[in-house]
PDB file of N, CA, C and O in Angstrom:
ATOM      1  N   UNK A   1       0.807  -1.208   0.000  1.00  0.00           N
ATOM      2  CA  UNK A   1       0.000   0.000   0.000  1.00  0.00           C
ATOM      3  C   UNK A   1       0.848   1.271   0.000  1.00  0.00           C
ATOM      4  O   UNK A   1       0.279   2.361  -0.035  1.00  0.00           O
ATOM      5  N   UNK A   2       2.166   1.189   0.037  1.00  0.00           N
ATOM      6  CA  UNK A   2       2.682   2.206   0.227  1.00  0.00           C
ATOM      7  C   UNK A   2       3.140   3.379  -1.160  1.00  0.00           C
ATOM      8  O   UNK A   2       3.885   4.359  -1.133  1.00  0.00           O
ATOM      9  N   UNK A   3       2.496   2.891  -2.074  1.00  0.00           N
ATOM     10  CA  UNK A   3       2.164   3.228  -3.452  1.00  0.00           C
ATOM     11  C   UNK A   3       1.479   4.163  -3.667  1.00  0.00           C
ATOM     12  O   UNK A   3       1.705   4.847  -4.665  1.00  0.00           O
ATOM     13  N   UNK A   4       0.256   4.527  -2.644  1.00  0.00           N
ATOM     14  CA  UNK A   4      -0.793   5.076  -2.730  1.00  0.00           C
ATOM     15  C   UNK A   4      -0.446   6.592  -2.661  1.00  0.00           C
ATOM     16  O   UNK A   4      -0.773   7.256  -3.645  1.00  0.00           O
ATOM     17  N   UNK A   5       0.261   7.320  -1.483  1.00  0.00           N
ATOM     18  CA  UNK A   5       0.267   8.373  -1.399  1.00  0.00           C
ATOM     19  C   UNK A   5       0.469   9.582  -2.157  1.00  0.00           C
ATOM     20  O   UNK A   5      -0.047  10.694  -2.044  1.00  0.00           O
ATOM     21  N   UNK A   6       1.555   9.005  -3.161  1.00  0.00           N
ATOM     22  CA  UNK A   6       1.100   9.938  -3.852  1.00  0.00           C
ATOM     23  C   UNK A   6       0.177  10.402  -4.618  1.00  0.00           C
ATOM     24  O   UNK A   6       0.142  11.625  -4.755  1.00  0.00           O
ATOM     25  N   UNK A   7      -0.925   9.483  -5.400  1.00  0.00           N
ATOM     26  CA  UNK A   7      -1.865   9.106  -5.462  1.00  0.00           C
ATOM     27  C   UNK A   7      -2.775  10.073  -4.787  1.00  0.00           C
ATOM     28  O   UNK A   7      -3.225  10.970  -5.500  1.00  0.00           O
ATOM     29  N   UNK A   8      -3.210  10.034  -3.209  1.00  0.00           N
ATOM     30  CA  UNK A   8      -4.054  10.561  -2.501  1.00  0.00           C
ATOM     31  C   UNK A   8      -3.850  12.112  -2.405  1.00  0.00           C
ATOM     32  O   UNK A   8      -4.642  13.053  -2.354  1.00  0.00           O
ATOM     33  N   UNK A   9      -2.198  11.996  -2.399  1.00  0.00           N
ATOM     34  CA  UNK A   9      -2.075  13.407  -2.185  1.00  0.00           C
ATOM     35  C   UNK A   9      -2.106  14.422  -3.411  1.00  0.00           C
ATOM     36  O   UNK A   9      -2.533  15.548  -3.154  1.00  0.00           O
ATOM     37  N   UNK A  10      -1.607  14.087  -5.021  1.00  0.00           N
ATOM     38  CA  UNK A  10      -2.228  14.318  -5.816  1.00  0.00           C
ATOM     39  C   UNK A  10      -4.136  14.349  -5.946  1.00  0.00           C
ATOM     40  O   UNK A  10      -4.660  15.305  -6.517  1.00  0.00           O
ATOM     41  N   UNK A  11      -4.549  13.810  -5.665  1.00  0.00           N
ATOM     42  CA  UNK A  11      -6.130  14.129  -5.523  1.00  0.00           C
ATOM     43  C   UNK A  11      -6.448  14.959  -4.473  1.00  0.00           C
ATOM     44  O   UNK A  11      -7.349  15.747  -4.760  1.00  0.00           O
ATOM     45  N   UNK A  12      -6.034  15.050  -3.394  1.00  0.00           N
ATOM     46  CA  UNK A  12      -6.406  15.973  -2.727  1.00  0.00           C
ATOM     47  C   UNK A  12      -6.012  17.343  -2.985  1.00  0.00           C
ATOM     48  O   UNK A  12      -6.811  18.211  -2.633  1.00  0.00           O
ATOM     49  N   UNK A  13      -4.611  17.801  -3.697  1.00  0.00           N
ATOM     50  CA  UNK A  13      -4.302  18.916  -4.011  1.00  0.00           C
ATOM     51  C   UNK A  13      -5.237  19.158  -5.718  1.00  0.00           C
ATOM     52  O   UNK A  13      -5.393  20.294  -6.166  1.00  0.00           O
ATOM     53  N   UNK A  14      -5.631  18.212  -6.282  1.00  0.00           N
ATOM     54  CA  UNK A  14      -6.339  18.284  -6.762  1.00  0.00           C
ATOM     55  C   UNK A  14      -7.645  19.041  -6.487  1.00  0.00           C
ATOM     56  O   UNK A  14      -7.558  20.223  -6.819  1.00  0.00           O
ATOM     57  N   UNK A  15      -9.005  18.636  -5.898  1.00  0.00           N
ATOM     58  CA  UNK A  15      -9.685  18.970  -5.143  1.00  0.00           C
ATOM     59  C   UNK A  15      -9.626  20.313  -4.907  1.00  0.00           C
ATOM     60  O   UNK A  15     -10.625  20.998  -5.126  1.00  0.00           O
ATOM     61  N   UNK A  16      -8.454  20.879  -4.429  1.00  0.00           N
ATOM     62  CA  UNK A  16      -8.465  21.803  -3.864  1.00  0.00           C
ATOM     63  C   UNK A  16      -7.773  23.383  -4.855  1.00  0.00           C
ATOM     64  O   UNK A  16      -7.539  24.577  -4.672  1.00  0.00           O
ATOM     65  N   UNK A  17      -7.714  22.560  -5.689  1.00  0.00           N
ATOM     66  CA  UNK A  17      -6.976  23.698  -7.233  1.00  0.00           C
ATOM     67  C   UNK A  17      -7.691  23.264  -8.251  1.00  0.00           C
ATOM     68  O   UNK A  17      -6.835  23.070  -9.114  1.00  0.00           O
ATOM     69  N   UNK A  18      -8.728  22.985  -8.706  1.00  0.00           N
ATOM     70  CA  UNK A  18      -9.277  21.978  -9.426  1.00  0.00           C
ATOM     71  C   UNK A  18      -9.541  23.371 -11.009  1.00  0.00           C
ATOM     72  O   UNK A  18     -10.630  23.797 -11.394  1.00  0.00           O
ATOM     73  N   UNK A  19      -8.459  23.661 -11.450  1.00  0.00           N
ATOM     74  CA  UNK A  19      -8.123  24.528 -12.335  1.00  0.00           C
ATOM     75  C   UNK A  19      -7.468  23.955 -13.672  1.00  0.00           C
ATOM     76  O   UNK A  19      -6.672  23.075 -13.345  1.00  0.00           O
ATOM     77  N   UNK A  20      -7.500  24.103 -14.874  1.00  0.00           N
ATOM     78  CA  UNK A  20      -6.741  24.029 -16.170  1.00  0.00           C
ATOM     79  C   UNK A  20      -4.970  23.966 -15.736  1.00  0.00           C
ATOM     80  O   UNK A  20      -4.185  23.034 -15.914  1.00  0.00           O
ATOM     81  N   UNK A  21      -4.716  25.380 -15.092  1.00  0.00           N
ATOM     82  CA  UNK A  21      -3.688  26.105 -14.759  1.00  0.00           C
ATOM     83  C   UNK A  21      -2.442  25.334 -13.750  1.00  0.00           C
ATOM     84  O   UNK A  21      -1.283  25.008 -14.006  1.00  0.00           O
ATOM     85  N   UNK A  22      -3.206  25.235 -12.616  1.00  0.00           N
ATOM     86  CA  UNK A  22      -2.954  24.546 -11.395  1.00  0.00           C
ATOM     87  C   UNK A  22      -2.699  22.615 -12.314  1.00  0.00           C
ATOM     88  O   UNK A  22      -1.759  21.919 -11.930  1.00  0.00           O
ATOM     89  N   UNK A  23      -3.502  22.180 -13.249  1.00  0.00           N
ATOM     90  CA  UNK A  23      -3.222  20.978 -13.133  1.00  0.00           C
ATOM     91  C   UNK A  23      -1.990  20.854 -14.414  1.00  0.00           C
ATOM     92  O   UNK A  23      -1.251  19.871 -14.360  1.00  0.00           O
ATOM     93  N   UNK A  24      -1.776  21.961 -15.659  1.00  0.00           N
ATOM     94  CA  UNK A  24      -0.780  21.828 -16.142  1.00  0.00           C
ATOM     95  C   UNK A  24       0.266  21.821 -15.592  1.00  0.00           C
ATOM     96  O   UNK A  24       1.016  20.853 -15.717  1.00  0.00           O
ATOM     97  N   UNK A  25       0.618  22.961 -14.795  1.00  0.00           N
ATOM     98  CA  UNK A  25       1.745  22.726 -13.847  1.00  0.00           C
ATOM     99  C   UNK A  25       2.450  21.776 -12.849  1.00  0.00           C
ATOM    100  O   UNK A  25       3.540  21.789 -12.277  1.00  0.00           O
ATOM    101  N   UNK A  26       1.277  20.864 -12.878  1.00  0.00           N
ATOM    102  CA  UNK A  26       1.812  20.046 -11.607  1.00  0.00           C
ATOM    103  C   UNK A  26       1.294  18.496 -12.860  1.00  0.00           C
ATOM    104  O   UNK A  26       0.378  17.787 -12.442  1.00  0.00           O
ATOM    105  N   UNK A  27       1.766  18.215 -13.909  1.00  0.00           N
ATOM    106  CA  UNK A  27       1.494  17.604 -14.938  1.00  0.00           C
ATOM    107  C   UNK A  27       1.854  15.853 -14.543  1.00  0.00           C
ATOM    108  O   UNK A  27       1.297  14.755 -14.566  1.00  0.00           O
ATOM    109  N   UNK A  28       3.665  16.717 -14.051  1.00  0.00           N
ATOM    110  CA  UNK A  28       4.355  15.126 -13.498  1.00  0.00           C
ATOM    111  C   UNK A  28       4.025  14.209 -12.893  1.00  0.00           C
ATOM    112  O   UNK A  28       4.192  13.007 -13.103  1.00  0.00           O
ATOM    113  N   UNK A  29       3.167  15.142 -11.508  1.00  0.00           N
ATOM    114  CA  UNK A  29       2.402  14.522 -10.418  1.00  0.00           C
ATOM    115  C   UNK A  29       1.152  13.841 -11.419  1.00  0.00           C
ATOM    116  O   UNK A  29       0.512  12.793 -11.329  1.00  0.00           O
ATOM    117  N   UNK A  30       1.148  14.282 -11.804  1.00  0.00           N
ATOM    118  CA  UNK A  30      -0.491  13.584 -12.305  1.00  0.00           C
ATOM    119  C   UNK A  30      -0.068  12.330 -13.041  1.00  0.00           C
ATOM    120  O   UNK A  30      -0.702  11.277 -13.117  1.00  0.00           O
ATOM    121  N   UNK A  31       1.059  12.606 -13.549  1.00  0.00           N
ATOM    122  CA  UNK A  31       1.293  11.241 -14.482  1.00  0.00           C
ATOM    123  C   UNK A  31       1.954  10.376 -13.846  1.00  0.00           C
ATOM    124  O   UNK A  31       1.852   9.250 -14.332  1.00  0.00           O
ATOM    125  N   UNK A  32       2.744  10.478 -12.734  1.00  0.00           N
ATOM    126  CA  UNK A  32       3.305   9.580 -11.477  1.00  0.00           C
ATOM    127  C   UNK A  32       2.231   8.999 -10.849  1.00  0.00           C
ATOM    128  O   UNK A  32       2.455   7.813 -10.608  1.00  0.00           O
ATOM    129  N   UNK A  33       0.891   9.470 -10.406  1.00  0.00           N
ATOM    130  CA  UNK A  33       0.098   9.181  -9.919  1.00  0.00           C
ATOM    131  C   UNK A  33      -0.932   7.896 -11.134  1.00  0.00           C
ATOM    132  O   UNK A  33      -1.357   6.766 -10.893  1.00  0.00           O
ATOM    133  N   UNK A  34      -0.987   8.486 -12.011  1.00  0.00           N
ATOM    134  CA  UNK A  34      -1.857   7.649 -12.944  1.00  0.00           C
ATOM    135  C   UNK A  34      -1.089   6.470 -13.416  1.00  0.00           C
ATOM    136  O   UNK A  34      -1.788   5.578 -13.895  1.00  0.00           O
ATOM    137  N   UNK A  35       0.301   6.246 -13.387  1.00  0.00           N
ATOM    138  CA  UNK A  35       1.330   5.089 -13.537  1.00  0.00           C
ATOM    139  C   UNK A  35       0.543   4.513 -12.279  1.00  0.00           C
ATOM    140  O   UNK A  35      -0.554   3.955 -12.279  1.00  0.00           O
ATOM    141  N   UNK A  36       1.139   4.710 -11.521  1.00  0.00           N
ATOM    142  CA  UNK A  36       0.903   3.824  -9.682  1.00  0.00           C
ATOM    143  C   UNK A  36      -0.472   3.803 -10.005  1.00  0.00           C
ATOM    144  O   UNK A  36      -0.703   2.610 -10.205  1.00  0.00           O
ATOM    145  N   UNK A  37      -1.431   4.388 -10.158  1.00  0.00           N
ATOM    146  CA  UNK A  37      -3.005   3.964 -10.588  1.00  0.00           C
ATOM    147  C   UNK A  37      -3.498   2.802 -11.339  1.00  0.00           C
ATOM    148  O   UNK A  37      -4.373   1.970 -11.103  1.00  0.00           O
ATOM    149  N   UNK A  38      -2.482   3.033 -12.550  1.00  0.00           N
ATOM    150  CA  UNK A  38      -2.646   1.684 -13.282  1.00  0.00           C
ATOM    151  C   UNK A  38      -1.822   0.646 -13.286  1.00  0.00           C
ATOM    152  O   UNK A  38      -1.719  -0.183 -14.190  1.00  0.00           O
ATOM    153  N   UNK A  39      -1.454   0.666 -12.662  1.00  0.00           N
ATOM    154  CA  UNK A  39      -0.137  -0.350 -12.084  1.00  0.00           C
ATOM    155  C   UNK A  39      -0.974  -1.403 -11.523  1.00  0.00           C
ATOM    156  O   UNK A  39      -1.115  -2.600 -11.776  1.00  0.00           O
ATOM    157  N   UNK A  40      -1.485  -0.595 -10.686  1.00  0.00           N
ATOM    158  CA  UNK A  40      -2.537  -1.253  -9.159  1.00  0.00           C
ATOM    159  C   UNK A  40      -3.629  -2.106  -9.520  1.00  0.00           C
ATOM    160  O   UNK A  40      -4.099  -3.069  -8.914  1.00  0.00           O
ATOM    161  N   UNK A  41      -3.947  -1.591 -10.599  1.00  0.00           N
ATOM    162  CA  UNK A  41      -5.696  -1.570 -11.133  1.00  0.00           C
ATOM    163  C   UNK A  41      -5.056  -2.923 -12.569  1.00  0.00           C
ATOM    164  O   UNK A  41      -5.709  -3.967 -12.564  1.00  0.00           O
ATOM    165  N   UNK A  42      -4.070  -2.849 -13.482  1.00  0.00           N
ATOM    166  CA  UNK A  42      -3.505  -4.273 -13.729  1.00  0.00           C
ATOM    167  C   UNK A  42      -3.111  -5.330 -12.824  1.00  0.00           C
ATOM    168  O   UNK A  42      -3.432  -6.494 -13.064  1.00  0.00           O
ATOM    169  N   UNK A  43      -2.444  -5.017 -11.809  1.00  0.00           N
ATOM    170  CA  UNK A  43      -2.632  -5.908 -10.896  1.00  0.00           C
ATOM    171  C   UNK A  43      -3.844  -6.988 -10.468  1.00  0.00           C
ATOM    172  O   UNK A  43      -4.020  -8.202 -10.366  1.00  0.00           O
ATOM    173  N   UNK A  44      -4.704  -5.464 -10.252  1.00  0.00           N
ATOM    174  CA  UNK A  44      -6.242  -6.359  -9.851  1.00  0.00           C
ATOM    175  C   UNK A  44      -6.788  -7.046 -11.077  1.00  0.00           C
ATOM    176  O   UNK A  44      -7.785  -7.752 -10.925  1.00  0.00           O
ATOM    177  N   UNK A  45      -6.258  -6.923 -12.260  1.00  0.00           N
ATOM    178  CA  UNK A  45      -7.165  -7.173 -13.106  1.00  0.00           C
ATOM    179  C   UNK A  45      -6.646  -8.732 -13.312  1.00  0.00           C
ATOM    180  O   UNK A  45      -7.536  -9.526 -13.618  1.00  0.00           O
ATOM    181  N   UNK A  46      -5.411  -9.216 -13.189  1.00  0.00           N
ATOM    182  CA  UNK A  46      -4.515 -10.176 -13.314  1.00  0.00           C
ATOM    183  C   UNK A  46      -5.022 -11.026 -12.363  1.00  0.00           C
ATOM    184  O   UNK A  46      -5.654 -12.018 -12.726  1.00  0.00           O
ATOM    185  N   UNK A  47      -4.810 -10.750 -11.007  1.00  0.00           N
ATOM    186  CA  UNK A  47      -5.284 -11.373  -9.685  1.00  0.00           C
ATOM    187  C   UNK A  47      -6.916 -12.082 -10.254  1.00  0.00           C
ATOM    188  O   UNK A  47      -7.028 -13.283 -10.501  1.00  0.00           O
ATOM    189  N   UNK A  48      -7.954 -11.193 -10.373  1.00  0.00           N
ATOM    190  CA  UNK A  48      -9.042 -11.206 -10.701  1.00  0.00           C
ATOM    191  C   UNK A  48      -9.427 -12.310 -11.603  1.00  0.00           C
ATOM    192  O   UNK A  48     -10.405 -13.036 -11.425  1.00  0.00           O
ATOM    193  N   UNK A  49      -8.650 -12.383 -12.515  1.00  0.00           N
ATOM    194  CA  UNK A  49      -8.565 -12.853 -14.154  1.00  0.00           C
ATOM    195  C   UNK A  49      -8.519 -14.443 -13.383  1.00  0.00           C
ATOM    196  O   UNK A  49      -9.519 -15.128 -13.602  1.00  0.00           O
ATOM    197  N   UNK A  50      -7.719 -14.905 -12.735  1.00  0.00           N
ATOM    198  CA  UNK A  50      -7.508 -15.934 -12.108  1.00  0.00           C
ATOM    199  C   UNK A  50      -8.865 -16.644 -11.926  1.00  0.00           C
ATOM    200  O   UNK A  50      -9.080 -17.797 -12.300  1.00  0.00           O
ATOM    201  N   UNK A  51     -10.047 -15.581 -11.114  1.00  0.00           N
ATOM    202  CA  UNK A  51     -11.113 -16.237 -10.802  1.00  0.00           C
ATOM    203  C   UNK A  51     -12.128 -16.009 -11.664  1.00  0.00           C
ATOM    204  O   UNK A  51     -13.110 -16.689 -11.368  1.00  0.00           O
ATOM    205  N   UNK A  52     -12.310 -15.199 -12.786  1.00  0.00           N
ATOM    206  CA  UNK A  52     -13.042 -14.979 -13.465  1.00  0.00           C
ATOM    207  C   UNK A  52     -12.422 -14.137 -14.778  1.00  0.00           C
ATOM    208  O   UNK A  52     -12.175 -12.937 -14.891  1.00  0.00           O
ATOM    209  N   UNK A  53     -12.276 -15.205 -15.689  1.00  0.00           N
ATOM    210  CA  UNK A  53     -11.431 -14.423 -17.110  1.00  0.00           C
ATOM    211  C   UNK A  53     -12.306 -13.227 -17.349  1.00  0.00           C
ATOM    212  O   UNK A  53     -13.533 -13.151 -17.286  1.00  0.00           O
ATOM    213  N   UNK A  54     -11.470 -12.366 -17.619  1.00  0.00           N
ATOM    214  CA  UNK A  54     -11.534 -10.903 -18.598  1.00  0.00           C
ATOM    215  C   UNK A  54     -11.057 -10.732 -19.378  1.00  0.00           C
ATOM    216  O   UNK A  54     -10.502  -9.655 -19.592  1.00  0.00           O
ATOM    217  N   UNK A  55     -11.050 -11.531 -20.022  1.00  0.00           N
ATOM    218  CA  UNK A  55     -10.749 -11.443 -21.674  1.00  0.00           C
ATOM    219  C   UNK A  55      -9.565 -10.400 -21.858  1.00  0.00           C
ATOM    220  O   UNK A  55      -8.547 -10.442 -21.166  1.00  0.00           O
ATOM    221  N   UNK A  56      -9.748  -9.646 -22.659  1.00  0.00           N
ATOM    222  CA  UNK A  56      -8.231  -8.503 -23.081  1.00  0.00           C
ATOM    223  C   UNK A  56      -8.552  -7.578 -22.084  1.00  0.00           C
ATOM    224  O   UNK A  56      -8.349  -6.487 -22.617  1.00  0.00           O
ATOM    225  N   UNK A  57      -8.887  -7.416 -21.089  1.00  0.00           N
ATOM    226  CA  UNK A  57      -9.192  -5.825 -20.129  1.00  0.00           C
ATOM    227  C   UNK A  57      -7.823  -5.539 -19.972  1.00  0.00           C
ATOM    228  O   UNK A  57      -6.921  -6.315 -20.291  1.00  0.00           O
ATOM    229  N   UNK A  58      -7.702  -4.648 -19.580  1.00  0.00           N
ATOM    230  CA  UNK A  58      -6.929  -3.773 -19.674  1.00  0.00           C
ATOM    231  C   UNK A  58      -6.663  -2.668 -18.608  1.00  0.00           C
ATOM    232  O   UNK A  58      -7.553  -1.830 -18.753  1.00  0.00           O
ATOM    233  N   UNK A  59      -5.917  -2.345 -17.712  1.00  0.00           N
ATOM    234  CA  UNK A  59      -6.273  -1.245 -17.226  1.00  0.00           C
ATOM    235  C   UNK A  59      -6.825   0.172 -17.694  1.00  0.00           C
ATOM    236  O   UNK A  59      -7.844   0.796 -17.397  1.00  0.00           O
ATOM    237  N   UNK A  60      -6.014   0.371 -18.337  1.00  0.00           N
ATOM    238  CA  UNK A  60      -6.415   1.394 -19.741  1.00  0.00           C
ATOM    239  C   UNK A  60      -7.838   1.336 -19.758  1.00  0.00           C
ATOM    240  O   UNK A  60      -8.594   2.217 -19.347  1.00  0.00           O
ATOM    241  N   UNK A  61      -8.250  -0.096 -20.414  1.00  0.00           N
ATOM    242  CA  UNK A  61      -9.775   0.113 -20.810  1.00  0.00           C
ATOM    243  C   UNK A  61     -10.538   0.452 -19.300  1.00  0.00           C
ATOM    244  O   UNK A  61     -11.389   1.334 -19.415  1.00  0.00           O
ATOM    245  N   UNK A  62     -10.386  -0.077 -17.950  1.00  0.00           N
ATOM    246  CA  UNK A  62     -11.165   0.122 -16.843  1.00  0.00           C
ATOM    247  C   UNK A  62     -11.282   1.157 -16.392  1.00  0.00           C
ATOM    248  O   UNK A  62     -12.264   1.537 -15.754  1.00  0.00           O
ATOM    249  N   UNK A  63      -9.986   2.004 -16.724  1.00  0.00           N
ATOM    250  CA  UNK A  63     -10.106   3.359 -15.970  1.00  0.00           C
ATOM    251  C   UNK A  63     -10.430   4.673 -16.911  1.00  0.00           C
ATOM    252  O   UNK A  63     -10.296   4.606 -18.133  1.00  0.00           O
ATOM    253  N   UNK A  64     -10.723   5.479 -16.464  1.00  0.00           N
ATOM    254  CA  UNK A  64     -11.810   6.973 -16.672  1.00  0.00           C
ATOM    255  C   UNK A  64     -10.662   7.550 -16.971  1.00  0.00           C
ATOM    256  O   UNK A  64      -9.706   6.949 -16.482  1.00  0.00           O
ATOM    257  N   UNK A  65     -10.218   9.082 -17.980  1.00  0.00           N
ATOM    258  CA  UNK A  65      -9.450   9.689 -17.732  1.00  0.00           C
ATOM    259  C   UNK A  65     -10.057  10.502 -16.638  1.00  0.00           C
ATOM    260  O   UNK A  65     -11.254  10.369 -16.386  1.00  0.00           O
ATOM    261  N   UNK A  66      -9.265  11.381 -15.937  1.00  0.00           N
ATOM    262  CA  UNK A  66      -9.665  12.372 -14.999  1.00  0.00           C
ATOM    263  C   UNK A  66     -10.106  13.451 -15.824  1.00  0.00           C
ATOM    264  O   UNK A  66     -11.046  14.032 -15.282  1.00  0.00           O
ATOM    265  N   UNK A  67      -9.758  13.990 -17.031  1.00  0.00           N
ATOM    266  CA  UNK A  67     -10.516  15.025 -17.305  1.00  0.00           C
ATOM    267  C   UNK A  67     -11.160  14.799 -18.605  1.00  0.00           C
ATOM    268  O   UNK A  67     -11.213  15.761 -19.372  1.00  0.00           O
ATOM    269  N   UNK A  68     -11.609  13.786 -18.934  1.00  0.00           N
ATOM    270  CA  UNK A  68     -13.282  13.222 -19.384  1.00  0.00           C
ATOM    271  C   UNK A  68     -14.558  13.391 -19.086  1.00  0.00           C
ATOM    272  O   UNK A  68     -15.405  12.807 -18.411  1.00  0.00           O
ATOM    273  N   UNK A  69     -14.481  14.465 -19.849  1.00  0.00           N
ATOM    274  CA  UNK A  69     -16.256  15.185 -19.856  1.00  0.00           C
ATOM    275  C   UNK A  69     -17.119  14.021 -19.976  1.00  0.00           C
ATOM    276  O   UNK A  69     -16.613  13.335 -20.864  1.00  0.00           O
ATOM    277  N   UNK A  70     -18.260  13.399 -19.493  1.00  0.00           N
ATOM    278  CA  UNK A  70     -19.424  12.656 -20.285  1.00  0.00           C
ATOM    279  C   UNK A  70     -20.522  12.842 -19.661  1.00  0.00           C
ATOM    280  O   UNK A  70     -21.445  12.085 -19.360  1.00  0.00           O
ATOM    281  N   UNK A  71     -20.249  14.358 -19.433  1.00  0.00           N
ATOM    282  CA  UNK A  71     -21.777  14.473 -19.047  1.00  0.00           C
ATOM    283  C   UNK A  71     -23.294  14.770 -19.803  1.00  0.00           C
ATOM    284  O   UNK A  71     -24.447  14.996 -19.436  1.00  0.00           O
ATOM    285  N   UNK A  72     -22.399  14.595 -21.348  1.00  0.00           N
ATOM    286  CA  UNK A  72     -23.388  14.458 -22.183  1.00  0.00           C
ATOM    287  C   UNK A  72     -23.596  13.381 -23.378  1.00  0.00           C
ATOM    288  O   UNK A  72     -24.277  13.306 -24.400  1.00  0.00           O
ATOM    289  N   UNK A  73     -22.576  12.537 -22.648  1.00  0.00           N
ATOM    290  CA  UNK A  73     -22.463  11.206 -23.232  1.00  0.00           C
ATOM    291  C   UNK A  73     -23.895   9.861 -22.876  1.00  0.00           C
ATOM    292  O   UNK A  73     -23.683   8.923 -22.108  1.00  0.00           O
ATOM    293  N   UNK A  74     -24.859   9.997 -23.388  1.00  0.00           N
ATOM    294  CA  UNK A  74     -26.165   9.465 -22.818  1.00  0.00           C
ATOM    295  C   UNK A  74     -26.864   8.880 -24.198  1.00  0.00           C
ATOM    296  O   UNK A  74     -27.974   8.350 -24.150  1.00  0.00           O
TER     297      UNK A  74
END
Protein backbone atom coordinates (compact mmCIF):
# COMPACT_ATOMS: atom_id res chain seq x y z
CA UNK A 1 0.00 0.00 0.00
CA UNK A 2 2.68 2.21 0.23
CA UNK A 3 2.16 3.23 -3.45
CA UNK A 4 -0.79 5.08 -2.73
CA UNK A 5 0.27 8.37 -1.40
CA UNK A 6 1.10 9.94 -3.85
CA UNK A 7 -1.86 9.11 -5.46
CA UNK A 8 -4.05 10.56 -2.50
CA UNK A 9 -2.08 13.41 -2.19
CA UNK A 10 -2.23 14.32 -5.82
CA UNK A 11 -6.13 14.13 -5.52
CA UNK A 12 -6.41 15.97 -2.73
CA UNK A 13 -4.30 18.92 -4.01
CA UNK A 14 -6.34 18.28 -6.76
CA UNK A 15 -9.68 18.97 -5.14
CA UNK A 16 -8.47 21.80 -3.86
CA UNK A 17 -6.98 23.70 -7.23
CA UNK A 18 -9.28 21.98 -9.43
CA UNK A 19 -8.12 24.53 -12.34
CA UNK A 20 -6.74 24.03 -16.17
CA UNK A 21 -3.69 26.10 -14.76
CA UNK A 22 -2.95 24.55 -11.40
CA UNK A 23 -3.22 20.98 -13.13
CA UNK A 24 -0.78 21.83 -16.14
CA UNK A 25 1.75 22.73 -13.85
CA UNK A 26 1.81 20.05 -11.61
CA UNK A 27 1.49 17.60 -14.94
CA UNK A 28 4.35 15.13 -13.50
CA UNK A 29 2.40 14.52 -10.42
CA UNK A 30 -0.49 13.58 -12.30
CA UNK A 31 1.29 11.24 -14.48
CA UNK A 32 3.31 9.58 -11.48
CA UNK A 33 0.10 9.18 -9.92
CA UNK A 34 -1.86 7.65 -12.94
CA UNK A 35 1.33 5.09 -13.54
CA UNK A 36 0.90 3.82 -9.68
CA UNK A 37 -3.00 3.96 -10.59
CA UNK A 38 -2.65 1.68 -13.28
CA UNK A 39 -0.14 -0.35 -12.08
CA UNK A 40 -2.54 -1.25 -9.16
CA UNK A 41 -5.70 -1.57 -11.13
CA UNK A 42 -3.51 -4.27 -13.73
CA UNK A 43 -2.63 -5.91 -10.90
CA UNK A 44 -6.24 -6.36 -9.85
CA UNK A 45 -7.17 -7.17 -13.11
CA UNK A 46 -4.51 -10.18 -13.31
CA UNK A 47 -5.28 -11.37 -9.68
CA UNK A 48 -9.04 -11.21 -10.70
CA UNK A 49 -8.57 -12.85 -14.15
CA UNK A 50 -7.51 -15.93 -12.11
CA UNK A 51 -11.11 -16.24 -10.80
CA UNK A 52 -13.04 -14.98 -13.47
CA UNK A 53 -11.43 -14.42 -17.11
CA UNK A 54 -11.53 -10.90 -18.60
CA UNK A 55 -10.75 -11.44 -21.67
CA UNK A 56 -8.23 -8.50 -23.08
CA UNK A 57 -9.19 -5.82 -20.13
CA UNK A 58 -6.93 -3.77 -19.67
CA UNK A 59 -6.27 -1.25 -17.23
CA UNK A 60 -6.42 1.39 -19.74
CA UNK A 61 -9.78 0.11 -20.81
CA UNK A 62 -11.17 0.12 -16.84
CA UNK A 63 -10.11 3.36 -15.97
CA UNK A 64 -11.81 6.97 -16.67
CA UNK A 65 -9.45 9.69 -17.73
CA UNK A 66 -9.66 12.37 -15.00
CA UNK A 67 -10.52 15.02 -17.31
CA UNK A 68 -13.28 13.22 -19.38
CA UNK A 69 -16.26 15.18 -19.86
CA UNK A 70 -19.42 12.66 -20.29
CA UNK A 71 -21.78 14.47 -19.05
CA UNK A 72 -23.39 14.46 -22.18
CA UNK A 73 -22.46 11.21 -23.23
CA UNK A 74 -26.16 9.47 -22.82
Amino acid sequence: MSQFPPIFSFLKSLRQNNNNEWFAAHRPEYDQARTLFQDFIQGFIIRFDAALPLGDLSAKDAIFRIHKDIRFNY
